[in-house]
N, C-alpha and C positions, 0 to 999 in steps of 0.2 A: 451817579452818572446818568447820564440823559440818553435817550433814541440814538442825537447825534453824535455824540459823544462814544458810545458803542459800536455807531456805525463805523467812522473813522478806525476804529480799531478791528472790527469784519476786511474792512476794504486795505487795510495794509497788510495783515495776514494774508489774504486773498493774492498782495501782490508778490508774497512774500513765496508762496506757494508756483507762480506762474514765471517766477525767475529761475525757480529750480529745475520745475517742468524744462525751461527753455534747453536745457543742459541733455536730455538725452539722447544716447550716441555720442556724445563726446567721449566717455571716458572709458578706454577700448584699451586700459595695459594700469599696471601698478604704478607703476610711476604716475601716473596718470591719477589712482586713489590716491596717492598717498603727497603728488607734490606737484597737483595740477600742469602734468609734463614739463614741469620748469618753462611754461607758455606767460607768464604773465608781466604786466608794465611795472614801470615806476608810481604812477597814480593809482593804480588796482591795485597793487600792493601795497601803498601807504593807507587808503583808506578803508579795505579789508581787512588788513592786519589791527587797526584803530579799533574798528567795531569788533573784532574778534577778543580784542583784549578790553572792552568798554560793556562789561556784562549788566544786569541789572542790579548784581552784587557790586560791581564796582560804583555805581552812581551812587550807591546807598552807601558805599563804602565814604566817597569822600565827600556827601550831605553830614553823613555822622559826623567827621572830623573834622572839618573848616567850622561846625555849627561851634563846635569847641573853642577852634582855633581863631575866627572871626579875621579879618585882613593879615593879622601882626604878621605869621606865620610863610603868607607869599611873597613877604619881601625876601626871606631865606630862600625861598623858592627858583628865586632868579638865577641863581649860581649853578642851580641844575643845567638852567640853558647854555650855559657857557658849553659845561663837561658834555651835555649829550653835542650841539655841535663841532667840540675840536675831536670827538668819538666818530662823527658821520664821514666830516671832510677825510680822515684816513683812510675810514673803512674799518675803523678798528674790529675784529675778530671776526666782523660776518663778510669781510672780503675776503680775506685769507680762508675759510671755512664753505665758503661758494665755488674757491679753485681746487677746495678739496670733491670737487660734486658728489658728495656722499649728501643719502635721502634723508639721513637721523643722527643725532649727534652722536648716537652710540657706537653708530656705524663709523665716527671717525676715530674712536676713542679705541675701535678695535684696529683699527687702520693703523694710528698711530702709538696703541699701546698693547693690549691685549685680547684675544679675543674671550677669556674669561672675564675678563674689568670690562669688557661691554655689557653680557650678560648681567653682572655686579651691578653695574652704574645702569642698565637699564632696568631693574630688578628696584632700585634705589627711586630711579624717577617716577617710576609706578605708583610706587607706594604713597610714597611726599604728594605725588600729582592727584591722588584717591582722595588722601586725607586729605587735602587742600578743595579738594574738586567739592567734596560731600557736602558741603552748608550752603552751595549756591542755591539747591531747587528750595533749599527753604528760606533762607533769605528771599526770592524772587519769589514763592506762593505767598507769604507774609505780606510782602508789597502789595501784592494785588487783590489779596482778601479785605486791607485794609485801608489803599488808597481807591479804588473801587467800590467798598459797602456792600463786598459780597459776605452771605452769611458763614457762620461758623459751620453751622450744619445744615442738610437739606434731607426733605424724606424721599426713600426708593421704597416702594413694598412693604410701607409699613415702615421699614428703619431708619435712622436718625443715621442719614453719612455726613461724616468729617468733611470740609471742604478742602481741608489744609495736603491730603496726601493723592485726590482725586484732581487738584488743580496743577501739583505736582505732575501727575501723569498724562496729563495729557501735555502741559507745556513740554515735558521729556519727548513725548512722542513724534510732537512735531521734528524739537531739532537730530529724533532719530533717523525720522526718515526723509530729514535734509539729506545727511550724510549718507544714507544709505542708499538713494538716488543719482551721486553722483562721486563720492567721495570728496576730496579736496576740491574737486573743478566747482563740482556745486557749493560747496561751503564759500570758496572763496566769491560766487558773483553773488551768491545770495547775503554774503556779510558788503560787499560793495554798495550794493541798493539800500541795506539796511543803514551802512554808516554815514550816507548822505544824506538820508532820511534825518537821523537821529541829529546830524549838525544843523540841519536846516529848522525842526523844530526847538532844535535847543536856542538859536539865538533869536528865533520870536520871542518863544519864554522871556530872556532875557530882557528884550526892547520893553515886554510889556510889565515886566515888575520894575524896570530903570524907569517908567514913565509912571505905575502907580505909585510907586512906592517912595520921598525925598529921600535927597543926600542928605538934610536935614534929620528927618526920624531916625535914620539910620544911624546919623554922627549920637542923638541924644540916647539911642537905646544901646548903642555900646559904649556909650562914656558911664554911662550913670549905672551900668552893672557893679562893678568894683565894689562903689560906695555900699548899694543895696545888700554884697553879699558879707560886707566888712562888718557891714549894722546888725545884720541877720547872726552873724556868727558870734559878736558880743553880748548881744543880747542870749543866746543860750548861754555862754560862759558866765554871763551872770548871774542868771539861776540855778549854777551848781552851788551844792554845799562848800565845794571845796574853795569856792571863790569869795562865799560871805566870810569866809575865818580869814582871809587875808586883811590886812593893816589897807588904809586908803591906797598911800603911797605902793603900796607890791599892786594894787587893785589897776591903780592908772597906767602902771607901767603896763601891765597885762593888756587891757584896752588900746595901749599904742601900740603894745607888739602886734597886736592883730591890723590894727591901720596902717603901721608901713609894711605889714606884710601884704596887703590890698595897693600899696602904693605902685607896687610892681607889676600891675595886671591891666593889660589893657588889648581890648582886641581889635585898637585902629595902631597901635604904636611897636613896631617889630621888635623895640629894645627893651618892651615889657610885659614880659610874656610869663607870668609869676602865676599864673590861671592855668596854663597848657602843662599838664603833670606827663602824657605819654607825648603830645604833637608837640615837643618843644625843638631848639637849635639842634638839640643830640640826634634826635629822630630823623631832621633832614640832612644832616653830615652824614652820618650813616649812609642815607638813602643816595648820596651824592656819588661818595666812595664804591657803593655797591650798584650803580647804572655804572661804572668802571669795571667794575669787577666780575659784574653778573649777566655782561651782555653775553646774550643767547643760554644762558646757565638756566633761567627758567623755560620749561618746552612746553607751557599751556598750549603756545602758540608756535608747537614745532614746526610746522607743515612749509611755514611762511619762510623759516628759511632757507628752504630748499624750489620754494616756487617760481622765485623770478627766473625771467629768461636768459640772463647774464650777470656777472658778478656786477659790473657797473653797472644795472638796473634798482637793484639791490642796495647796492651803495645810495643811488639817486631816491629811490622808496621811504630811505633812514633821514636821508637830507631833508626831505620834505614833509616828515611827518611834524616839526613841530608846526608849520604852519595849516597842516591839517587839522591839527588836534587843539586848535587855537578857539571854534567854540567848545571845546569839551573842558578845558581848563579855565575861561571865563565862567562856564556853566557852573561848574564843582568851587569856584571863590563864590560869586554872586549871590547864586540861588540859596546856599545856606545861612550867608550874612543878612538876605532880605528873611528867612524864616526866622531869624533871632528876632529882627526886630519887629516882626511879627509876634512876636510871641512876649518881649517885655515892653515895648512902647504902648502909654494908657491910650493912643489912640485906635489900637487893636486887640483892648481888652477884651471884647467880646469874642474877637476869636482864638484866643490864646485858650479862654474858659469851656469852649468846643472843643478845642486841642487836648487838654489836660484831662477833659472827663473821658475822650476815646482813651487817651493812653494809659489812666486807670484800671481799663479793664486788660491791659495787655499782660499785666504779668512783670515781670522780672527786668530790674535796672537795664541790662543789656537787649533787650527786644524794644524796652523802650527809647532806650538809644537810637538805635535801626530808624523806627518807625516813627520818630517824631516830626522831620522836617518832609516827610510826602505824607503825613497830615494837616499840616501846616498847607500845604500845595492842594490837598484836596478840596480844603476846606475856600481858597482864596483864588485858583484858577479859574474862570468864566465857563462857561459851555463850549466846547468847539477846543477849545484850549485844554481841557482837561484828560480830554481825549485822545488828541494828537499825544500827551505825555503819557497819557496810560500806554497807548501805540509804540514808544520811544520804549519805554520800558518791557514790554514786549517786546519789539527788535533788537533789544540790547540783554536782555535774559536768551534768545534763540540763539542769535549770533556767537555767543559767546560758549553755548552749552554745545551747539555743533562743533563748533572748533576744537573745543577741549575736548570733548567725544571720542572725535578721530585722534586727536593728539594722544590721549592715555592708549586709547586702543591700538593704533600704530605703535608706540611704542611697547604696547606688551609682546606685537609678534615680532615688531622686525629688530627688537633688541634685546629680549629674551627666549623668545622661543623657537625664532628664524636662525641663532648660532647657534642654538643647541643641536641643529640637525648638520649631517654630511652634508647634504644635496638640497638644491633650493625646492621650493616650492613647486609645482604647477601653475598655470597663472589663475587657473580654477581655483586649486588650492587658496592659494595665495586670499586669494581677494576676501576666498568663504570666512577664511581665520580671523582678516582683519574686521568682516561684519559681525561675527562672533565674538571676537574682544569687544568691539564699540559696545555690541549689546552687554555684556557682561558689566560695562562700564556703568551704563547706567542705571543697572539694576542695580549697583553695588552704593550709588550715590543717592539714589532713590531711599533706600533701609536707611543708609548712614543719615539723611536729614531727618529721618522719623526718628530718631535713638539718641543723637547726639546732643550734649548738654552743651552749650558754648556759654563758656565764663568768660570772657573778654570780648573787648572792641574787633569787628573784622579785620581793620588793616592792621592789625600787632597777632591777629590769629592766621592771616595770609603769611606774615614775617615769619614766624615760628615755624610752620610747616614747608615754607617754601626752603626754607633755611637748610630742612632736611637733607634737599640735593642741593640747594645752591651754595651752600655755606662752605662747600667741599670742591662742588665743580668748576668755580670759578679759575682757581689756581691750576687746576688739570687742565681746560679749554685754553688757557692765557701760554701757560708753558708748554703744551704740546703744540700749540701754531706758532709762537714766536722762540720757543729755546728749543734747539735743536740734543739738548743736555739732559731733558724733564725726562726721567726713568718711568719702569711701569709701576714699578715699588712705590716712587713719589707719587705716581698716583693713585695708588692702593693706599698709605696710607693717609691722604689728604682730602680724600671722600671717606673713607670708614669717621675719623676725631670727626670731619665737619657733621657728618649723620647723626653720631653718636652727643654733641654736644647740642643740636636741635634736640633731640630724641628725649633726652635727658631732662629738656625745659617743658615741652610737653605732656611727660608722666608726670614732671610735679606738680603741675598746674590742676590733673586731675583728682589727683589722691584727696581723699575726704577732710575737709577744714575742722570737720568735728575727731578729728584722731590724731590730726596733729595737735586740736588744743587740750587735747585729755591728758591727767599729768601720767600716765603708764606709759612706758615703753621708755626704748633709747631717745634723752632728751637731745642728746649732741645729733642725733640724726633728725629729730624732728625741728631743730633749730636750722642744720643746713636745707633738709626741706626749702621751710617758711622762707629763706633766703633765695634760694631758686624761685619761688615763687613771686617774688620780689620783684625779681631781671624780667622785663618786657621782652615781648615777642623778638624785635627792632634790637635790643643788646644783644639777645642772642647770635643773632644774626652776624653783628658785629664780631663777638668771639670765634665765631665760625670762621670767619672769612681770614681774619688776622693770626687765628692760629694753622688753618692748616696752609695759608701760605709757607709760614714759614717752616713747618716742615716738607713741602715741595719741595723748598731749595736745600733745604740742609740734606733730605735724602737724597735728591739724585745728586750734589755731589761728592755724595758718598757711595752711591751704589754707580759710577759711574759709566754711559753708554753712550750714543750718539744716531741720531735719525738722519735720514735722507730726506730733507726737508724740499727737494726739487720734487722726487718722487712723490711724494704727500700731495705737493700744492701742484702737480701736473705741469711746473714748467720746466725750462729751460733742455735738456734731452729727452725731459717724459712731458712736453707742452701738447695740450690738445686745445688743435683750434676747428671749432664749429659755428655754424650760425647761435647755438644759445650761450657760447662762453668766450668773454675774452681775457684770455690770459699772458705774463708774462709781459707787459705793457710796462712804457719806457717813456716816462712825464715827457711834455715838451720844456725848454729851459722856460723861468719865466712865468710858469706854472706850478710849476713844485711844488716849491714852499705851500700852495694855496690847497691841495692834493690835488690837482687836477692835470691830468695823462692827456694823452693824444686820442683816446677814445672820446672828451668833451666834446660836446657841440658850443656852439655860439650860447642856445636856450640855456644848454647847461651852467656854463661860467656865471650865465645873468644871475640863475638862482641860486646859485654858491656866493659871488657877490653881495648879492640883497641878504641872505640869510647872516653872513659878517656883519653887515648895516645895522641889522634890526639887533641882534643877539652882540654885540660890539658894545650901539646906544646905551643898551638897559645893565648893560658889563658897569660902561662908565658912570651909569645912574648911579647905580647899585656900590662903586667903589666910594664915588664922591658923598652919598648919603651916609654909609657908615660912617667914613671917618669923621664926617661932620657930627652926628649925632653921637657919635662916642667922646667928643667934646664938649658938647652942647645938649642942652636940655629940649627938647624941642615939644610943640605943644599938640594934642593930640587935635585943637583943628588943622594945623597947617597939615600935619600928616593926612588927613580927610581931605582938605584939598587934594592934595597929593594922588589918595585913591578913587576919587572921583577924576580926574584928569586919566589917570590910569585907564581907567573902565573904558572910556570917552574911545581912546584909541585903539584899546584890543576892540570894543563894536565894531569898528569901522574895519578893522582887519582880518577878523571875523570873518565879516559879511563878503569883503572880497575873497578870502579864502574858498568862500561856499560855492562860486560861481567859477573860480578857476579849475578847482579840485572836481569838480562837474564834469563843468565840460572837458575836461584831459581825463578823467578815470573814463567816460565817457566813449573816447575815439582808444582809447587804449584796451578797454570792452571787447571792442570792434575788432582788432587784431588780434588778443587773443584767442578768442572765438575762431579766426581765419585759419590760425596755426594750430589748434585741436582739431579743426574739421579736417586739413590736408595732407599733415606733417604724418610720416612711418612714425612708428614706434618699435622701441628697440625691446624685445620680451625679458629680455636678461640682463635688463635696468631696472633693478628690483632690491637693491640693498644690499643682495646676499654677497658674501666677501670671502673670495677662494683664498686660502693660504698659503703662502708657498712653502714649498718644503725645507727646512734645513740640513 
């Protein structure tokens, strides 16, 4: 990287550092650390929440996987849209979970279930949220050691330091003392400034690899794989032994079985997807069924649901975020389909053979997975341009490491260690715990990326571990806001099987390859091993989900009970109404059907409207193209057309996206700001949950 290129990257740190500054004296009570007073908009909550969950891990996460997966894979993609907006229009789980104003989800879970299964299930999310947490700082020093060209080691004093656990510590440090500075308030303006940043550089990127790069290179460098790896693979099988003792005839057969098994591979055609062995159709069913199942069930990003300033705020945040996150989703198709063909088309031979000889020296199949498509970018981004991504990557590793920070850390005191006491806190108290958790947090993530061996892809090692709580909590969160029926038993035991069958996949994943293939010991044990080992993060997950639902329902009605589901959600004789909640709200006719209450404005219906329009359109694409292509053979250019016309439109939607989502997080900035600087704070708005007596 160049002067300027470094500089660009001084100068948004710098800004990054003068947004947080801008935050002190605001935050003057716990509510306040922990859920930025419940002060904030629709647009500040969509795009703070985005970059909070849009890490440096995460970019890397899905460059790894589309590099895999190449177009075929986004057309499944589509049917997400569906399920996440008829999820938003209701309010599915985070409306109902906003009238409960509790600060943490454990806090509802004590509310509505036990105050021991909070303790449990907050004790639960720690753990899963550690283990999951631990591989980001190294994922993100790896990025920048080596999309960068920074050295392996450097001298102090004579001795040879690591680069790898000293770049660690300081990028920790900063998103330490985001959080430490302000708690939630500052996390959440400092991930606002970041995530605007990050969408505005992401769709220059974009314009400029759409304008170097053809739809032509592109179409030839994913068509012509298949054949290339069909050839490649025949050709070893025919210098085995075991191949020359075969008769001609067994010989050809063998040869054809490997070409139509190549026949099914193609990364422009979604109907042949015979190359995608983890990212295939199963992966995004799953993942479809489980944005159902697991909204708010993962708490990277707990803070966020307790920040808006009213349940329809919140509601409006979720509506909007897909067209917020509309260049982060062009970015994650694009950018890795242009590294492939970077990388096999002969008219970028030369840099595919720079590519190949960094990644030689990297080590181990899976680090070179990580690190191949932001070598690819290092090697082929201009000056000015290189740097802005470095800077992205950087705002997208802070944003995300502060978030999760305060997230694990909040959750150790205010859902393990804040029930375990009679009497609440001090607000002194209070606050000192939760900077002592955070710290704890990252010390604990810091070790864990020097130590940890990761044997699989990121987003099948995120699946596994998140699985831990979410595999379980989904079914507890779904039946304690909508069934007034869901026992504390059914929740006790539909978080222990969901834990225990993540937990399960995990240990075998680690246990030594060389002890399972030693012929000693129990074989029947080392055969169901290898078989666990087998199941992907993404199936796991799946098991999870689908068994401990059904023992939610079978226990509680068996162990039969019934909630005060008014009491819970705060309406109807326990209704509280304030400037930050509205509750108990009564659609106009007319309305309804569409979710939309007497709380909508005019702006509102517009954007609930247009979001039907667009997510409807790609509905009926999406129906009319299947069934066509499930009868018809269709040719992998028409499809290319197809995703070239695609592209065409998300650009352009994008880019309005960029200037809307601006200027409204913008003026929504401005008011919350207004309502921290003037609004009382209530001291004994801190989570803590008096129980009444029986």
């Amino acid at each position: 990287m160049t002067i300027l290129d470094w500089s660009i990257v001084v100068f948004v740190i710098a800004g990054m550092f003068i947004s947080v500054r801008s935050t002190n004296g605001l935050m003057r009570s716990v509510s306040d650390f922990l859920a930025a007073g419940r002060s904030a908009g629709r647009y500040v909550i969509s795009i703070s929440s985005g970059a909070a969950g849009l890490g440096a891990i995460t970019i890397v996460t899905y460059m790894e996987m589309n590099y895999i997966a190449g177009f075929s894979m986004s057309w499944w993609g589509m049917t997400t849209g569906v399920v996440i907006l008829a999820l938003s229009v209701c309010g599915w789980v985070i409306y109902r979970f906003r009238q409960t104003r509790c600060l943490t989800l454990a806090q509802f879970f004590e509310e509505r279930y036990s105050r021991k299964f909070r303790i449990f299930t907050g004790l639960v999310a720690f753990v899963a949220g550690l283990i999951n947490f631990g591989i980001f700082p190294a994922v993100g020093a790896r990025f920048f050691i080596y999309f960068c060209g920074l050295p392996q080691t450097f001298p102090v004093l004579g001795f040879d330091v690591s680069m790898f656990p000293v770049l660690m510590i300081g990028l920790l440090s900063i998103s330490l003392y985001f959080v430490f500075t302000g708690g939630q308030i500052a996390v959440i303006i400092a991930d606002f400034f970041q995530g605007a940043f990050i969408n505005i550089v992401f769709v220059i990127i974009i314009l400029f690899l759409f304008v170097k790069v053809d739809m032509g290179q592109i179409h030839a460098a994913l068509s012509q794989t298949p054949g290339r790896e069909a050839a490649k693979e025949i050709v070893q099988i025919q210098e085995t032994p075991q191949y020359k003792l075969l008769t001609e005839t067994e010989q050809q057969e063998q040869v054809l079985e490997i070409e139509n098994k190549y026949d099914n591979k193609s990364r422009i055609n979604p109907f042949k997807t015979g190359h995608v062995e983890d990212f295939n159709f199963w992966f995004f069913l799953i993942g479809i069924i489980g944005v159902m199942y697991g909204t708010m069930s993962w708490q990277g990003a707990q803070a966020y649901n307790a920040s808006a300033k009213s349940a329809h705020e919140a509601k409006m945040g979720g509506v909007l975020a897909g067209w917020r996150g509309m260049p982060q989703t062009l970015f994650f198709l694009f950018v890795p389909i242009v590294a492939y063909t970077l990388m096999h088309h002969s008219d970028f031979s030369y840099l595919a053979e720079s590519v190949n000889a960094s990644l030689a020296g990297v080590g181990s199949d899976t680090l070179i997975s990580q690190l191949r498509v932001p070598l690819v970018l290092s090697y082929f981004l201009p000056i000015g341009l290189l740097g802005a991504f470095a800077a992205v990557m950087i705002a997208a590793f802070i944003s995300t490491h502060d978030t999760y920070l305060h997230s694990w850390g909040s959750i150790l005191v205010q859902d393990v260690i804040m029930p375990m006491r009679k009497k609440p806190f001090t607000q002194k108290q209070h606050l000192l715990a939760l900077r002592l958790s955070i710290t704890f947090v990252a010390l604990f993530i810091f070790f864990f990326s020097l130590l940890f061996n990761q044997t699989q892809k990121i987003a099948l090692f995120f699946a596994i571990t998140g699985a831990i709580f979410a595999g379980g909590s989904g079914a507890v969160i779904i039946g304690g806001l909508y069934w007034k029926r869901g026992t504390t038993q059914a929740a006790w035991t539909a978080m222990i099987v969901g834990a225990s069958i993540a937990v399960s996949g995990i240990i075998a994943k680690q246990i030594s390859s060389e002890w399972l293939a030693s012929p000693d010991g129990v074989v029947f044990l080392k055969n169901f091993i290898l078989g666990m080992r087998n199941i992907n993060g993404q199936i796991y997950w799946a098991i999870g989900m689908g068994t401990s639902s059904v023992l939610y329902v079978v226990v509680s009605l068996i162990t039969r009970t019934s909630c005060n589901m008014d009491k819970l959600l705060n309406r109807g004789d326990y209704a509280v109404y304030d400037e930050l909640q509205i509750v108990n709200e009564v659609p106009d006719r007319g309305w309804k059907l569409l979710g939309m209450g007497r709380e909508f404005t005019k702006g509102d219906k517009i954007i609930f409207i247009l979001n039907y329009v667009w997510t409807g359109g790609w509905t009926v694409v999406f129906i009319i193209g299947t069934i066509y292509n499930l009868n018809h053979d269709v040719a992998d250019a028409v499809w290319m057309k197809f995703w070239e016309i695609y592209l065409i439109i998300q650009i352009v939607i994008a880019v309005v996206s960029i200037f809307w989502f601006t200027t409204g997080g913008l003026m929504d900035l401005k008011k919350m700001l207004n309502r921290l600087q003037f609004r009382d704070r209530d001291e004994a708005d801190d989570g803590f949950v008096v129980r009444e007596k029986k």
